[in-house]
Residue, then its C-alpha position, 0 to 999 in steps of 0.5 A: x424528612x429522613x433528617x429530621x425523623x433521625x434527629x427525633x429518633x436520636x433525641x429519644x433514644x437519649x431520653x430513654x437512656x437518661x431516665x434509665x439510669x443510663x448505664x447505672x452510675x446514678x444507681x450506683x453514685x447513690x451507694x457508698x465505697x463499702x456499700x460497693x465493696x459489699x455486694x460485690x463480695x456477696x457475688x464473689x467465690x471465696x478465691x475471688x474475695x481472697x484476691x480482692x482483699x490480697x490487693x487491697x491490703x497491697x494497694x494499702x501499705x500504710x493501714x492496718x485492718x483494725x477489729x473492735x469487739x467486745x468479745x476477745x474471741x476475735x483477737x483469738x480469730x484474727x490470729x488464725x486468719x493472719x496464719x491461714x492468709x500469710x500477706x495478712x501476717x502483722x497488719x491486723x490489731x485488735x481493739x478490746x471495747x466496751x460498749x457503754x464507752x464505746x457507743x459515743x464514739x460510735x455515734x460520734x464517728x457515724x455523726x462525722x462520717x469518720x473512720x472508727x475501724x474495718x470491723x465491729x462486733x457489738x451486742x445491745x439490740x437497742x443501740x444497734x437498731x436506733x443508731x447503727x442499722x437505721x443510720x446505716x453506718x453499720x453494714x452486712x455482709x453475708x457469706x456464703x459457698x461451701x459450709x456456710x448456712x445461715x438463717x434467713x433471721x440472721x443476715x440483717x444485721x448479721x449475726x456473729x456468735x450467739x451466747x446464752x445466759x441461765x441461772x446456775x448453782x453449785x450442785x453438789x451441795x444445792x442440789x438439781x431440784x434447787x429451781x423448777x420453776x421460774x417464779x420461784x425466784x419472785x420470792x413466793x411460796x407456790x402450792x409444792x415449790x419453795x421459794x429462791x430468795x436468794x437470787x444474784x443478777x448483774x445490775x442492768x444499768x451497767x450490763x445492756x444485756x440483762x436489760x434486754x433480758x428484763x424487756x424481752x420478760x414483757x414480749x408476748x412469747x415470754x408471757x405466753x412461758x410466764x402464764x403456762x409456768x404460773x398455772x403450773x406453780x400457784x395451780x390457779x391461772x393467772x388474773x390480770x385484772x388483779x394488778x396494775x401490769x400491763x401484763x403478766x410479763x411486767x409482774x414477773x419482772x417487778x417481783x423479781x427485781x424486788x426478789x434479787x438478793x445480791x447485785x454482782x458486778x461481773x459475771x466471769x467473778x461470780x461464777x468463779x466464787x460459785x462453790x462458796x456460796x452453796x450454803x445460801x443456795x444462791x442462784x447466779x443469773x450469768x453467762x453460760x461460757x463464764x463457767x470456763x472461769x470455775x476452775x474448782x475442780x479443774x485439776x481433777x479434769x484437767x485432761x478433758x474439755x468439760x472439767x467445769x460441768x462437774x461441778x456446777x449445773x445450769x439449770x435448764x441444762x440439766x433439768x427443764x425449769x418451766x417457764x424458760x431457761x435463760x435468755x439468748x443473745x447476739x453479738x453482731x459481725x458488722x463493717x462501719x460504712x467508713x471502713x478503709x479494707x471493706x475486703x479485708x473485713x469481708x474476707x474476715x467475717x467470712x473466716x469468722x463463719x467457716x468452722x475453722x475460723x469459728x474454733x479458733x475463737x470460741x470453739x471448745x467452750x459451752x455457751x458459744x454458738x455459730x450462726x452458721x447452722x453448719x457448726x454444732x455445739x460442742x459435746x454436752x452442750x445442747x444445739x442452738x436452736x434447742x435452747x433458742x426453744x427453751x430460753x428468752x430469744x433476744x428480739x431486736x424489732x421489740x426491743x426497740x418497739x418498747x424501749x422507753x416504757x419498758x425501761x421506765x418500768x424497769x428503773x423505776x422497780x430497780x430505784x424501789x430497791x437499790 
């Protein structure tokens, strides 16, 4: 009987276990190497995850921990991470990317399960949410320890560097009333502010950013900014059902999409021609940190940080416009699920988040904000999250919630002018 009774004991006692996972290999058979690779980083001290990607690097002579961005500050970055880690020295490579030729090759590696890189930093909300995050081949890993903070909003996905873009002019001859208020640019007469016609945006079938821009126009905080700001410049509230929109939001947009006077192709040349265009007024929709690329009067401040902000305001910088200043965005700090140096990438992406890592690629220039909540913005530049109540903030969930009506929308205001 005692037999017998240790048999049934024992029989349950492997029932038990197997229907628990046993010692949690199943659990674990379900999750990929880099899946691994990251939640135990996320466990480790910064010396644990030095030495774990010291070995890996070891352990792997023959590869090189390759970075693609669309953004040189991390070529900038990765120069700094080889000084600080001398066994990194020579085995990293930067690979310069843009994202409309390089999301194929995204899909394509996530569709093959291949290798593409160790780390990747790319913008566009609606690429990353339908192709990448929900797919799962594009993974967070979130630092911490000493002199990290970042957002709970910012870890899934995990944001790298936060840029903003606003409507800018030449001050000198334009003048810093030129832009009050955001429906000035719809190229009608208010009750005391005169009209911009003549408004210069980067086509959005070729910048994703400014595509995001347009749709975040339609979201409810957008026009909750966008009725405030009509009261104020017409005097009279707005009435939706004296148009066709679906809301206040689509008819800023339609009507400044018809109100835009020139279609430039890259923000960096534009800015960079800024002064020239002073006698026309023009109002340049671009990115705060292309105004390093105005050199007018940088021999006159040569010797200081902030030459380009003689010359030029963004308005919203100086000066409130009412209804926002501009939009705010992200580019992501990711590891493909296909990574070989998941470490390496970790080790990185925390690098990228510690304030010496983050000066070595964007420090000292306006419009560059860490997620690390740590790193303030630099002298004269406005923090974060003073611009993030003042802008458009980029909303990844809505973005992809309306991505094909509104795009339709738009396409279809942008085909009525082009």
């Amino acid at each position: 009987m005692k037999k017998v009774l240790a048999i049934i004991l024992a029989l349950v006692m492997v029932l038990s276990f197997a229907a628990c996972g046993g010692s949690g290999k199943k659990e674990d058979e379900s999750l990929s190497e880099v899946q691994k690779a990251i939640a135990a980083a996320e466990k480790m001290t910064e010396e644990e995850l030095v030495e774990a990607a010291k070995k890996e690097l070891e352990e792997h002579p023959d590869l090189t921990f390759n970075a693609d961005s669309l953004t040189s500050g991390v070529k900038k970055a990765l120069a700094g991470f080889e000084k600080k880690y001398e066994w990194a020295a020579g085995r990293t490579a930067y690979n310069s990317k843009k994202g409309s030729e390089y999301q194929p090759k995204l899909i394509a590696a996530q569709q093959a399960g291949s290798y593409i890189a160790d780390f990747v930093m790319i913008q566009d909300a609606s690429f990353l949410k339908n192709s990448m995050l929900d797919t799962g081949f594009l993974r967070s890993y979130v630092p911490s320890g000493d002199g990290i903070d970042i957002a709970e909003g910012d870890r899934d996905p995990l944001v790298g560097v936060t840029f903003n873009k606003v409507f800018m002019y030449d001050n000198t001859k334009v003048g810093a009333e030129q832009l009050k208020n955001v429906w000035q640019m719809t190229g009608v007469d208010g009750a005391t502010l005169k009209a911009v016609n003549n408004v210069s945006y980067q086509n959005p079938l070729g910048e994703d950013i400014n595509m995001s821009f347009l749709i975040m126009l339609t979201s409810p905080t957008a026009c909750e900014k966008l009725t405030a700001a009509y009261k104020s410049y017409f005097g009279t509230d707005y009435d939706p059902s004296a148009d066709d929109y679906e809301n206040i939001g689509y008819k800023f947009v339609a009507e400044f999409i018809k109100n835009v006077g020139h279609w430039h192709s890259s923000d960096s040349s534009e800015v960079k021609k800024i002064n020239t265009y002073a006698d026309d007024g023009r109002i340049i929709f671009a990115g705060l940190c292309k105004l390093k690329d105005y050199e007018y009067y940088k021999a006159d401040y040569k010797d200081t940080d902030q030459y380009y902000t003689k010359t030029v305001t963004a308005a919203g910088w100086n000066n409130d416009v009412e209804g926002f200043d501009g939009f705010v965005y992200n580019m992501w700090t990711l590891i493909p699920d296909t990574a070989q140096l998941p470490y390496t990438a970790c080790l990185f992406i925390r690098y990228l988040h510690t304030e010496e890592g983050y000066k070595a690629g964007w420090g000292g220039v306006l419009g560059y904000y860490s997620s690390n909540k740590l790193i303030p913005s630099i002298e004269g530049d406005p923090a974060l999250d003073v611009w993030k109540e003042q802008c458009i903030v980029e909303d990844v969930e809505y973005i992809d919630s309306v991505y094909k009506t509104a795009v339709k929308f738009i396409n279809m205001q942008l085909a009525g002018v082009k």
